[in-house]
N, C-alpha and C positions, 0 to 999 in steps of 0.2 A: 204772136208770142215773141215777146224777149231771146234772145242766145241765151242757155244756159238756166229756162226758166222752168223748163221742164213742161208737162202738163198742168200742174196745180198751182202752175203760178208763183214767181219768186222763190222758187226751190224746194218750194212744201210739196210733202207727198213722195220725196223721194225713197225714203226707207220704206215706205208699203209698195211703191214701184217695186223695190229689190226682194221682198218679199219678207226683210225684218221685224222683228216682232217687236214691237208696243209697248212700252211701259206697263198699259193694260193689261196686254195679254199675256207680256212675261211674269206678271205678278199672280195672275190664274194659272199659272202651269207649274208654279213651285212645288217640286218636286217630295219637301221636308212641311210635313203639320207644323202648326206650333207649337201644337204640345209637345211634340217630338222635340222640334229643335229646342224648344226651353230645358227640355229633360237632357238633351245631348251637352249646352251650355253650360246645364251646373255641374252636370261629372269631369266635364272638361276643367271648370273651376278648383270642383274639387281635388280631381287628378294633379295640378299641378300644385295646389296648396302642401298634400302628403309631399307631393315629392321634394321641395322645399325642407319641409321640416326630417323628411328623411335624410338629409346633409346632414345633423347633426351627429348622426350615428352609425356613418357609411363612409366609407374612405371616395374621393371625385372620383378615380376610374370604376370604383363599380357602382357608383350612383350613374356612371355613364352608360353600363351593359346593363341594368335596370329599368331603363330608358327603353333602350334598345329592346327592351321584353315587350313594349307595346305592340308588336306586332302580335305575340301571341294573342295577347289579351282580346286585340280585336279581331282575331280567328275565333276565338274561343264562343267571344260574344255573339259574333255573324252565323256560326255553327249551331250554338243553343236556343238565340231567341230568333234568327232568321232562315233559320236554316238552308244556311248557306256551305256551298260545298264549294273549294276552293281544289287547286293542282295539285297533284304530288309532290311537285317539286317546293311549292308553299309549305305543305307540312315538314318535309325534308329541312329547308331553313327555317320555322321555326326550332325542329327539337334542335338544328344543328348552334342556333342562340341560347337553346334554353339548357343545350349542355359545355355551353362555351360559360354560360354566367356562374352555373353549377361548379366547374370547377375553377372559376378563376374566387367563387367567394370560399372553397377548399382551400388555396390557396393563400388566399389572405389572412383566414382565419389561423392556419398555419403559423403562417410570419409575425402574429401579433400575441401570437402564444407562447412565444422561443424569449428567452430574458433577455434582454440589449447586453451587450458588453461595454463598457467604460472603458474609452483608450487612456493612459495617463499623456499627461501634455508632455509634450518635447522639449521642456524648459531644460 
């Protein structure tokens, strides 16, 4: 043997020396169906199409803390169809977003309900 040629000759075989997995074998151990992941891909599509068109009727800082609700969503969803149980401290930030969104759209709604004033110019 060559320096540096290993066992299998000209450097082959080093990744199953190391114990790395395979093209092969990492493609059998995918963790996501595809129907899953297809199903996951178009609500992801979908999700961001709404949220797009939500611009038109949303001021940018709270289309930005609307954003930021996805964490609920995806507690909500892991809790219902997975039933998945997450920390204390998980549920604790989300209500603490989902009462931070709560009143900041109080808030806004507020501001855009009050009549503008008209300064006169300072000619």
């Amino acid at each position: 043997l060559m320096a540096g040629e290993g066992e299998g000759g000209r450097g082959r075989g080093k990744t199953a020396d190391k114990g790395l997995p395979t093209p092969a074998t990492s493609r059998s151990l995918s963790p996501c169906p595809r129907q899953n992941f297809l199903i996951l891909a178009l609500l992801n599509l979908l999700s961001a199409m709404a949220s797009y068109l939500a611009l038109q009727y949303l001021s940018v800082p709270l289309w930005v803390l609307v954003k930021s609700f996805r964490v609920v969503w995806v507690m909500i969803v892991g809790r219902l169809f997975f039933r998945k149980t997450y920390p204390t401290l998980y549920y604790a930030s989300a209500l603490c977003i989902t009462l931070g969104i709560l009143l900041y759209s109080y808030g806004d709604a507020r501001a855009r309900s009050r009549p503008s004033v008209d300064l006169p110019d300072p000619d």
